[in-house]
C-alpha positions as a Python dict, from the first residue, in 0.01 Angstrom:
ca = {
    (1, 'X'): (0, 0, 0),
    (2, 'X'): (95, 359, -76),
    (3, 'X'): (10, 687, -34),
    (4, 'X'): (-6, 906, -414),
    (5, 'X'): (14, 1259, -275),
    (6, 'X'): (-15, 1462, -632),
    (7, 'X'): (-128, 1861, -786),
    (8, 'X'): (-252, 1832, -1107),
    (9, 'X'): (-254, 2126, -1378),
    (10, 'X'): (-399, 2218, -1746),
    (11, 'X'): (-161, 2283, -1985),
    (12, 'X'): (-116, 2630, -2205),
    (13, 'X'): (179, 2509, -2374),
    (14, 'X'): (397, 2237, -2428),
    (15, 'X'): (732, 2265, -2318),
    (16, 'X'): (1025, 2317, -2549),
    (17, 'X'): (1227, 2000, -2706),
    (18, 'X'): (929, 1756, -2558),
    (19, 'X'): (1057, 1471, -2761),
    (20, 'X'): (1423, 1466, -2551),
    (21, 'X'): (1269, 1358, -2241),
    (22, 'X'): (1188, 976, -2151),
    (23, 'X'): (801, 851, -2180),
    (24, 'X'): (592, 569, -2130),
    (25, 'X'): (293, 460, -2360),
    (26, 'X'): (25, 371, -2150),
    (27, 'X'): (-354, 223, -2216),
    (28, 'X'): (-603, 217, -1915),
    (29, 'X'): (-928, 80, -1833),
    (30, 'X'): (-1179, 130, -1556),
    (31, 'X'): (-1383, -211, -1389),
    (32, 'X'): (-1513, 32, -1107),
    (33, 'X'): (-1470, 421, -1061),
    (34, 'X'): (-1528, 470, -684),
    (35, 'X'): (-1335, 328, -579),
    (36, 'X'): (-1113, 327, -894),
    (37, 'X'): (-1000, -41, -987),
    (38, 'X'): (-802, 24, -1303),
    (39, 'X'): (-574, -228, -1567),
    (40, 'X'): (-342, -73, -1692),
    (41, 'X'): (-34, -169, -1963),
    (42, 'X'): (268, 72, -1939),
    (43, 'X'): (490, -21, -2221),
    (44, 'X'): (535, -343, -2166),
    (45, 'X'): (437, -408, -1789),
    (46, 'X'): (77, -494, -1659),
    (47, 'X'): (-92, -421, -1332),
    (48, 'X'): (-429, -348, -1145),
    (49, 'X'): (-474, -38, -948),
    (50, 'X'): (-696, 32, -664),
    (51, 'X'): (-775, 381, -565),
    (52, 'X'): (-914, 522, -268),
    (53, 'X'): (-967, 839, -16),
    (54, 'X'): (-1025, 642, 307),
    (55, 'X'): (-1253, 861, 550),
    (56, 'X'): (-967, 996, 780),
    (57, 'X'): (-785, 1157, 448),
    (58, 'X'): (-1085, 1307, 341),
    (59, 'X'): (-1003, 1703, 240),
    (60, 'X'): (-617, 1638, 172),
    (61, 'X'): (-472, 1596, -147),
    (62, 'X'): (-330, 1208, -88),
    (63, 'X'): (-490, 890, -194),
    (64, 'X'): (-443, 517, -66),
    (65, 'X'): (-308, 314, -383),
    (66, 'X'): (-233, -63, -411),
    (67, 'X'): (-70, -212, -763),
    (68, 'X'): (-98, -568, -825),
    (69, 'X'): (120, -701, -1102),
    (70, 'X'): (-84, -876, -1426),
    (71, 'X'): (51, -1075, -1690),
    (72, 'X'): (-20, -973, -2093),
    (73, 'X'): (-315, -1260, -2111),
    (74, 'X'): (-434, -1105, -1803),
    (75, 'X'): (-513, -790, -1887),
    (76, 'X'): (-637, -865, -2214),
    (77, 'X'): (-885, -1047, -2041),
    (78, 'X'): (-956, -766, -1792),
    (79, 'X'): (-953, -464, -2008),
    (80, 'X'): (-1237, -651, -2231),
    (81, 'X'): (-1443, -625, -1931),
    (82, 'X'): (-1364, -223, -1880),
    (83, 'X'): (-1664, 0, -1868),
    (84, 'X'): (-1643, 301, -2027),
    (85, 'X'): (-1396, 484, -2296),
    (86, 'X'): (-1011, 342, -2258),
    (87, 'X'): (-744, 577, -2193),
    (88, 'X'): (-457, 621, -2426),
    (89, 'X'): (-212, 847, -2360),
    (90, 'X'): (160, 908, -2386),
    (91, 'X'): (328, 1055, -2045),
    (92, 'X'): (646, 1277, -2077),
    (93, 'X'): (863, 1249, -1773),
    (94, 'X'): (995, 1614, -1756),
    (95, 'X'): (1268, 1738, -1467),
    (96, 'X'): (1110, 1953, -1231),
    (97, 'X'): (1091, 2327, -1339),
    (98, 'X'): (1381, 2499, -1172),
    (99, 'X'): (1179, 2752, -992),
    (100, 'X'): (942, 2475, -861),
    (101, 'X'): (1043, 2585, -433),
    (102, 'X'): (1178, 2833, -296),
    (103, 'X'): (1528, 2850, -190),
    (104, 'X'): (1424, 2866, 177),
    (105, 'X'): (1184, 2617, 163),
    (106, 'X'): (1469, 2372, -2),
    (107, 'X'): (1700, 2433, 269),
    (108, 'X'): (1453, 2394, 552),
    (109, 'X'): (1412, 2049, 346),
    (110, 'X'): (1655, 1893, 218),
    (111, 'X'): (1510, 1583, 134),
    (112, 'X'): (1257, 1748, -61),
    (113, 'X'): (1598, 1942, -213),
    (114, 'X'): (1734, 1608, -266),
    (115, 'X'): (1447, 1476, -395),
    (116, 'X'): (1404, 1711, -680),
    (117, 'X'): (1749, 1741, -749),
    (118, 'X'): (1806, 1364, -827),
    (119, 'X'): (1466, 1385, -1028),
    (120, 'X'): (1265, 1178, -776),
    (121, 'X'): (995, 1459, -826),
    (122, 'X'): (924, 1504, -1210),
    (123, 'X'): (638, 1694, -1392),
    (124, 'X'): (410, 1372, -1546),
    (125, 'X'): (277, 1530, -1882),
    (126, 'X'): (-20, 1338, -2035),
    (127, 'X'): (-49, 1374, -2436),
    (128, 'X'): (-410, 1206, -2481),
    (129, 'X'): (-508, 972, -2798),
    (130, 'X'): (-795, 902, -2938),
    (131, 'X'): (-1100, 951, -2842),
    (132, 'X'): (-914, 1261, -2617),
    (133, 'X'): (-673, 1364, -2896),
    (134, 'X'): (-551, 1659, -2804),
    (135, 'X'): (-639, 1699, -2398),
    (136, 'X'): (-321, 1784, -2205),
    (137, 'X'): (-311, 1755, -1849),
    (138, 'X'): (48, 1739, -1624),
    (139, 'X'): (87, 1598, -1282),
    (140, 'X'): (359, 1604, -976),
    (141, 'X'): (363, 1346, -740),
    (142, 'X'): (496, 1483, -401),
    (143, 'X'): (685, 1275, -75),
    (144, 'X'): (433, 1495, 153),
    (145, 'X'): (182, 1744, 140),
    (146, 'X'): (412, 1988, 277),
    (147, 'X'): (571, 1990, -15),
    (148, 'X'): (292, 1972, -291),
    (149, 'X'): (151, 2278, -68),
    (150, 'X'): (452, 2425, -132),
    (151, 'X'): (525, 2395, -493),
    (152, 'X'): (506, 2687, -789),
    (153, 'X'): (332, 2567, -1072),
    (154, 'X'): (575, 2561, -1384),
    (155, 'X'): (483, 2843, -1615),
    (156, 'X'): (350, 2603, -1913),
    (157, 'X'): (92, 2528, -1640),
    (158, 'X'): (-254, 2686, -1693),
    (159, 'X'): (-520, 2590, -1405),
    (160, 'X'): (-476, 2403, -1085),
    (161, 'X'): (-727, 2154, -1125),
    (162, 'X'): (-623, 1861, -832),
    (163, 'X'): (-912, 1729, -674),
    (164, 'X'): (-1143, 1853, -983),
    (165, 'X'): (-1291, 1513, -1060),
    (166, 'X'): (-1364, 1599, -1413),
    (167, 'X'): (-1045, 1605, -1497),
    (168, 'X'): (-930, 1242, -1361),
    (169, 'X'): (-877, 958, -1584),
    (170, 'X'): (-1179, 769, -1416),
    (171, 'X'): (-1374, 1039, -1533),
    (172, 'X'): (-1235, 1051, -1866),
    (173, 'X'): (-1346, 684, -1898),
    (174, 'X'): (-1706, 771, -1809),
    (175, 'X'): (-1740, 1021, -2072),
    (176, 'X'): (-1964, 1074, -2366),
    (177, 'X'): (-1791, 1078, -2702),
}
């Protein structure tokens, strides 16, 4: 079990020379969206995901999460039984903008310093494919919410929409098209 403490933004822009930084092709399905049991294939690796808010982190930005490891046949069988659109996407792993805490803050912390330095804390960017072609959205997943409270937005970042459900991928997969 984990704890996924993340901000989530639109995007205005891309960010220069997108195609020099690493990223994962990923495909996602929903069996249930509350709580969210997803399958997922990330390049070549399959798992299940289970998503929750339990009742005493209600109001705060983390979530419980639990990954369970699928083979290929797996989920094929599982994503046939998906309700809803499937996500495709391609995520850009992007280093952190530079301005992303303030000095202070990183030497109050230096974990969190250390943390972004060695690229432990990356901006996620989501490129959506069909039936989404063209939605951007970019995540950061935080140690604490110390820190997420303290990050500034990079300035490709539009809107701060974390917590907006309409713009999580379970949502997504309810969608009309």
């Amino acid at each position: 079990m984990g704890i996924e403490i993340e901000k989530k933004f639109t995007v205005k822009e891309l960010p220069k020379e997108l195609n020099k930084y690493p990223y994962h092709i990923i495909e996602q399905g929903y069996l249930c969206v509350n709580p969210a049991v997803r399958v997922r294939r990330e390049d070549d690796k399959y798992y299940m995901t289970y998503k929750c808010s339990l009742p005493e982190d209600e109001g705060g930005i983390g979530k419980t999460e639990y990954n369970m490891p699928l083979t290929e046949e797996s989920y094929a069988h599982l994503v046939e039984k998906c309700d809803g659109n499937i996500i495709r996407k391609i995520r850009h792993l992007i280093p952190l903008n530079e301005d992303a805490f303030d000095k202070e803050y990183l030497s109050a912390n230096p974990q969190i310093r250390s943390a972004a330095q060695s690229g432990d804390i990356k901006i996620e960017l989501d490129v959506f494919k069909a039936p989404f072609d063209g939605r951007l959205l970019a995540e950061v997943e935080f140690p604490t919410e110390e820190a997420a409270s303290a990050y500034h937005p990079a300035s490709w970042f539009l809107d701060d929409v974390t917590g907006d459900y309409r713009y999580s991928n379970s949502s997504m997969s309810e969608e009309k098209i």
